[in-house]
C-alpha positions as CSV (number, residue, x, y, z in Angstrom):
1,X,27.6,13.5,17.9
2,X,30.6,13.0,15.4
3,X,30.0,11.5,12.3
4,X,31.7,8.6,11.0
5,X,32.4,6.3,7.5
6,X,31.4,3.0,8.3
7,X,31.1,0.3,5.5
8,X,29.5,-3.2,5.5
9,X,29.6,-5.8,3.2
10,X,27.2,-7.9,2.3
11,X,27.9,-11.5,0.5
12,X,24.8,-13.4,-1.3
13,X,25.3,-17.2,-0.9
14,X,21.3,-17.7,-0.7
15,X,21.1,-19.0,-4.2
16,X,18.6,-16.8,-5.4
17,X,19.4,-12.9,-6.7
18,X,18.3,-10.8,-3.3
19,X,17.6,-7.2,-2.6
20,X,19.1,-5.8,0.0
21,X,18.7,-3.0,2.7
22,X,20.7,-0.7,4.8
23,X,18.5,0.2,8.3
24,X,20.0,2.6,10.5
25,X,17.6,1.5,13.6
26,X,14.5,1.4,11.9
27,X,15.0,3.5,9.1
28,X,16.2,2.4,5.7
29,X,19.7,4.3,4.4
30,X,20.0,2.3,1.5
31,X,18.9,0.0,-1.2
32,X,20.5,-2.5,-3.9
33,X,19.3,-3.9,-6.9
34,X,19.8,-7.4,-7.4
35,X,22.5,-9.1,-6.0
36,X,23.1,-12.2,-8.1
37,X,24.2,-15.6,-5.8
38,X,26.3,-17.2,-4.7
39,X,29.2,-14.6,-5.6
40,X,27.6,-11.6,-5.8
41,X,27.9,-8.8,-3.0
42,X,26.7,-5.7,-2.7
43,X,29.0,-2.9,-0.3
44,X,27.5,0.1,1.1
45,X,29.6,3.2,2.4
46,X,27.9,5.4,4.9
47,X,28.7,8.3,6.7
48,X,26.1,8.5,9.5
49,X,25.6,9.4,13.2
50,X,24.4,5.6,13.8
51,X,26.7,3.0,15.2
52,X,24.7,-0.1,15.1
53,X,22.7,-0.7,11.7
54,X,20.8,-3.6,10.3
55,X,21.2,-5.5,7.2
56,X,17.7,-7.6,5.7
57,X,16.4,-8.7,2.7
58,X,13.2,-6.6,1.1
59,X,12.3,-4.2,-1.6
60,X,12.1,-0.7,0.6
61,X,12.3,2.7,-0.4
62,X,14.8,4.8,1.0
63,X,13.9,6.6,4.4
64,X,10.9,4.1,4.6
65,X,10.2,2.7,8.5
66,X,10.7,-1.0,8.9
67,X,9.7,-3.3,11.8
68,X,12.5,-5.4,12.2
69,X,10.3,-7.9,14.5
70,X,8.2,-8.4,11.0
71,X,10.6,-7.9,8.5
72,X,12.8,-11.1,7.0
73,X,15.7,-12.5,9.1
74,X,18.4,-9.4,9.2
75,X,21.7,-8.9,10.6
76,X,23.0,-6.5,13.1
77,X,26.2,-5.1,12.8
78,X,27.2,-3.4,16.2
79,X,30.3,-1.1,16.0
80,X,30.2,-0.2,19.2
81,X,32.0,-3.6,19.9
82,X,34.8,-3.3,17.3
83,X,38.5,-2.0,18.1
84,X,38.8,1.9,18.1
85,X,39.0,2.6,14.6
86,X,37.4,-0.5,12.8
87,X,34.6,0.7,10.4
88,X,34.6,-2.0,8.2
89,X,32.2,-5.3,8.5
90,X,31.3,-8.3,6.3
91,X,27.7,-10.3,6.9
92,X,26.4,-13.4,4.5
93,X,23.3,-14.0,3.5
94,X,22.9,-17.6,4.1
95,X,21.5,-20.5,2.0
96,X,19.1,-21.4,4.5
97,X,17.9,-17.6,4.8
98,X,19.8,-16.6,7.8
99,X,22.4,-14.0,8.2
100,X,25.8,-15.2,9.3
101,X,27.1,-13.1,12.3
102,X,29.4,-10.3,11.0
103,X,32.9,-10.6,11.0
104,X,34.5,-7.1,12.5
């Protein structure tokens, strides 16, 4: 399978600093350290066989497993439904908790 740079912004309106994670499926690619709210964002650049990952909330080592059916609410970035050759997305962390859907 090629590889591809995907990146995928993540904007904390939540009101409260938040650490965020990077799963491809169920596996974490990357961590942040706080990400201050309600302006602060946090952008990750991967290059990785995955098409669809998973953003969430949570303090997870790199390469840890998570469940996603147990884990805070998360977003799901899919970019097998973006036009041939979009590899950039945005999600927000919401006030209420949620994720907003993310914007291709």
């Amino acid at each position: 399978m090629s590889t591809a740079e995907y990146s995928i912004t993540v904007l904390n309106k939540s009101g409260e600093t938040q650490h965020y994670v990077l799963l491809g499926g169920s596996n974490v690619l990357a961590t942040s350290t706080g990400v201050s709210s309600p302006t602060g964002r946090v952008k990750y650049d991967v290059t990785d066989p995955n098409i669809t990952y998973y953003v969430s909330q949570g303090d997870y080592a790199v390469g840890t497993v998570v469940d996603l059916s147990e884990s805070p609410p998360f977003a799901m970035i899919d970019f097998t439904k973006a036009r041939p050759g979009q590899t950039i997305a945005a999600v927000t962390h919401n006030h209420d908790g949620t994720f907003s859907p993310y914007e291709l």
